[in-house]
C-alpha positions as CSV (number, residue, x, y, z in Angstrom):
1,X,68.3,94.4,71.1
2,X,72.0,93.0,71.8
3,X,72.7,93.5,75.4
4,X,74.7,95.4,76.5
5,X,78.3,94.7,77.9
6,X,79.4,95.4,81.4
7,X,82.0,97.7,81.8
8,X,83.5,95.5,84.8
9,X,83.2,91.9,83.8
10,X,82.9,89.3,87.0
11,X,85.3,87.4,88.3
12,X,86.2,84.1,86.8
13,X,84.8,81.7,88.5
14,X,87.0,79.7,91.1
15,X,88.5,75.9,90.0
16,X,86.6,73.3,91.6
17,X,88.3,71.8,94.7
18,X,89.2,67.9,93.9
19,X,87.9,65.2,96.6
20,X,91.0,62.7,96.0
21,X,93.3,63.0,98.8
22,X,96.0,65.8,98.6
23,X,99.4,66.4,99.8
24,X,98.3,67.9,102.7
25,X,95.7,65.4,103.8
26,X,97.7,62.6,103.0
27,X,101.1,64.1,105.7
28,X,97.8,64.6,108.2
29,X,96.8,60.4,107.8
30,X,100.5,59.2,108.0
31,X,100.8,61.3,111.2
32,X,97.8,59.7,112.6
33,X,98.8,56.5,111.3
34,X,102.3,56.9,113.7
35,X,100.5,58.3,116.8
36,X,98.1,55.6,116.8
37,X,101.0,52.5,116.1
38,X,103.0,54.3,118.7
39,X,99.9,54.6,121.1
40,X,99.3,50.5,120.5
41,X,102.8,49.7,121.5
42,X,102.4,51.4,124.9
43,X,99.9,48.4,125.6
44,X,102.5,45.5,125.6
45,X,101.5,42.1,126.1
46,X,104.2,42.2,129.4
47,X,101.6,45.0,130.3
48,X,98.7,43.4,129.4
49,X,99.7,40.1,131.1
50,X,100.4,42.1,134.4
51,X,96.9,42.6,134.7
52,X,95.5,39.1,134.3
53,X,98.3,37.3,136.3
54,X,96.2,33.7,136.9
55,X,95.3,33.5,133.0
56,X,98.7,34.6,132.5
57,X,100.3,31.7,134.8
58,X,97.7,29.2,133.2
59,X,96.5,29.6,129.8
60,X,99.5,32.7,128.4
61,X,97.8,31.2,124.6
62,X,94.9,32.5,125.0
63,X,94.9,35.7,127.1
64,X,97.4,36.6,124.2
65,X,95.2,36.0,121.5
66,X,93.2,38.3,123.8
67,X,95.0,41.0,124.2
68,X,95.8,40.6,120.0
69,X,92.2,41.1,119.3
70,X,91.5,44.1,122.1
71,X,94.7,45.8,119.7
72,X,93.0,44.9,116.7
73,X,89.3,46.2,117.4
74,X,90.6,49.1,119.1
75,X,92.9,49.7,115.9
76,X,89.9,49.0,113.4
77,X,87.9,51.7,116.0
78,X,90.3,54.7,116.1
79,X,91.1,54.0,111.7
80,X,86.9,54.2,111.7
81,X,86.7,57.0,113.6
82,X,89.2,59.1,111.8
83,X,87.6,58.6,109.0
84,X,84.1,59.4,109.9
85,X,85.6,62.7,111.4
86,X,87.3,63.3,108.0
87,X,84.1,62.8,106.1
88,X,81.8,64.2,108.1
89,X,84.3,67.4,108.7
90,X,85.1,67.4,104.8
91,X,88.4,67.4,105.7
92,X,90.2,66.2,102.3
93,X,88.2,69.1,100.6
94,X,88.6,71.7,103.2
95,X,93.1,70.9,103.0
96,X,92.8,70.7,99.1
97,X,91.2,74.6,99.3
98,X,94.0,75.2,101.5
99,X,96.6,74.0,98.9
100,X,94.3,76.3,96.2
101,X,94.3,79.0,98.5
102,X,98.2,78.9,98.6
103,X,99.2,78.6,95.6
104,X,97.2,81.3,94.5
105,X,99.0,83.7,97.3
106,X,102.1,82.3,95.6
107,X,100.6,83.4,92.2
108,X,100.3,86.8,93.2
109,X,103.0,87.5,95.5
110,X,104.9,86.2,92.4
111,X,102.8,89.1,89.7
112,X,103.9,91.4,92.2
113,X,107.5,90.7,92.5
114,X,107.3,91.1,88.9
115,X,105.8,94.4,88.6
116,X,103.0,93.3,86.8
117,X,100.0,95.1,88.6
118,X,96.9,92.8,89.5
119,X,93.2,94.6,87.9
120,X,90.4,94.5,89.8
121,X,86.4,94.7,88.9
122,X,85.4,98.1,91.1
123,X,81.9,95.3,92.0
124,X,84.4,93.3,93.1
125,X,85.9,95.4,95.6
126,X,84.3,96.0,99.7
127,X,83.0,99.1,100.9
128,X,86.0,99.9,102.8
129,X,88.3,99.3,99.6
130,X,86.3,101.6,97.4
131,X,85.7,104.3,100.3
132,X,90.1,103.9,100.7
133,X,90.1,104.1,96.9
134,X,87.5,107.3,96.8
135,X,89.7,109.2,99.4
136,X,93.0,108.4,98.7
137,X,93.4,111.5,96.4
138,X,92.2,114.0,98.6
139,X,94.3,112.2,101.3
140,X,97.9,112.2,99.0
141,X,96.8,116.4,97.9
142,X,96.6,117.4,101.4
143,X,99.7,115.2,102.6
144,X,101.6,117.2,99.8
145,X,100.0,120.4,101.7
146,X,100.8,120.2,105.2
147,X,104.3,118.8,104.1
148,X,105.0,121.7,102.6
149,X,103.3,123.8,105.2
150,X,105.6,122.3,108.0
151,X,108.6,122.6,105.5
152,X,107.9,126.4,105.3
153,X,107.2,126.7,109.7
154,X,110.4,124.4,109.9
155,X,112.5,126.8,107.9
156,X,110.7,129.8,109.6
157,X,111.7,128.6,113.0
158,X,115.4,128.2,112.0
159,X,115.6,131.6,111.1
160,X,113.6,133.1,114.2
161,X,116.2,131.1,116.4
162,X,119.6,132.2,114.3
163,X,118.1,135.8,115.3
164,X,117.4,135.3,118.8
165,X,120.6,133.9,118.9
166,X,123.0,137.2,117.4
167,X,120.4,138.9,119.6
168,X,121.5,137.1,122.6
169,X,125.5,137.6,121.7
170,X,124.6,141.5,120.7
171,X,123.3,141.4,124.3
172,X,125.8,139.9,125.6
173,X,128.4,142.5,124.4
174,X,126.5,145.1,125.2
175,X,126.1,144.0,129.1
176,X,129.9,143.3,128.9
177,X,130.7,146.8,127.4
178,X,128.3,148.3,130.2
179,X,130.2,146.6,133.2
180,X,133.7,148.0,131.6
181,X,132.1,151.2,131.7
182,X,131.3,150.9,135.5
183,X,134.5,149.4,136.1
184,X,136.3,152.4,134.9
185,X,134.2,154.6,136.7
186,X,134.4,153.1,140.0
187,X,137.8,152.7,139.6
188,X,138.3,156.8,138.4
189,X,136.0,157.4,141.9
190,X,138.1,155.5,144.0
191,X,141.2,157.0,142.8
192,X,139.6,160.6,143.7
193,X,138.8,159.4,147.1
194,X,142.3,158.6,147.1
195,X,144.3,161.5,145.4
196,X,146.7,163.0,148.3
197,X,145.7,166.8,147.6
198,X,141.9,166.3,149.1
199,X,140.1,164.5,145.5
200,X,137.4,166.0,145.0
201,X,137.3,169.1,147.0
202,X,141.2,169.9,146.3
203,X,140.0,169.7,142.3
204,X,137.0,172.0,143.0
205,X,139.7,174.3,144.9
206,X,142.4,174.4,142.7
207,X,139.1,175.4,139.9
208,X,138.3,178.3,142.2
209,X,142.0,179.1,142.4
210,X,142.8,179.5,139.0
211,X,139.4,181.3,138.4
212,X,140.4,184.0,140.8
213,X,144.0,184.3,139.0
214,X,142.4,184.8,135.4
215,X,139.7,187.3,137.4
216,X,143.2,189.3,138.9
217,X,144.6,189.1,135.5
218,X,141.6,190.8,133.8
């Protein structure tokens, strides 16, 4: 029986990483390189010298073919080091996945600049990726929802306040109207109090007055 194909292929396998000494590795040994020169040249033989000063004043040959060979063997010791540190550390690998690593980012950000849309074996992809992946429907459907939901209460709200508002003026008015009223009232009162033939009680007597003329008449 043939077997059978998988719906979701594996991932190609990644490129090998090379050994030889890359781009990166290669600016990290010339940096060394400088640090240590520069380090070697802080150790003068004018400083050196100022140390020994009676081999110095008596045999300057030979403590200088000293101090040439302390430069040397401490030279040969840091370069020996550096590279045991690289080797054991797997340095020149480890900057040469760096540069792979890279690249690759370059590769995609490039794909995706593009438009062209990177697929993805659902194996391949974490727990978290396909749980974001499962939900993301559901999430986008009841987005849509409440959008429209707080679209509708939004718009409800507007009108609610446009009617308290013509409420309020109505209200408004309405006091104003009701404070002319009392106005003229107060003002018809106080010009009763003040009428010369006795306001109100003149008024009611002049009413009994002519009463008792039209009760002659009959």
């Amino acid at each position: 029986m043939p077997p059978r194909n998988s719906r979701s292929p594996s991932p190609p396998p990644s490129l090998p990483i090379a050994s030889s000494p890359g781009p990166r590795f290669l600016a990290l040994q010339k940096i060394f390189t400088q640090a240590l020169t520069s380090t070697l040249k802080t150790s003068s033989y004018a400083n050196f010298s100022k140390c020994f000063p009676t081999p110095a004043q008596h045999c300057p040959t030979a403590l200088e073919g000293v101090w040439k060979q302390l430069n040397a063997k401490l030279e040969e010791g840091c370069m020996k080091e550096f590279e045991a540190i690289v080797f054991e550390k797997k340095v020149i690998e480890g900057l040469n996945g760096w540069d792979a690593v890279v690249e690759d980012a370059k590769r995609r950000i490039a794909r995706g600049v593009e438009g062209e849309e990177v697929h993805r074996a659902p194996h391949t992809l974490s727990v978290e990726e396909l749980h974001i992946a499962h939900l993301t429907p559901y999430l986008q459907q009841a987005t849509t929802m409440l959008e429209a939901r707080l679209k509708d209460t939004q718009e409800e709200n507007g009108t609610l306040m446009r009617r308290i508002t013509e409420q309020r003026v109505e209200m408004e008015n309405l006091v104003q109207g009701l404070e002319g009223v009392v106005a003229d009232l107060e003002d018809s009162i106080e010009a009763m109090r003040d009428d010369g033939e006795g306001g109100v009680d003149g008024l009611r007597a002049e009413i009994w007055e002519m009463e008792g003329e039209m009760r002659g008449r009959c």
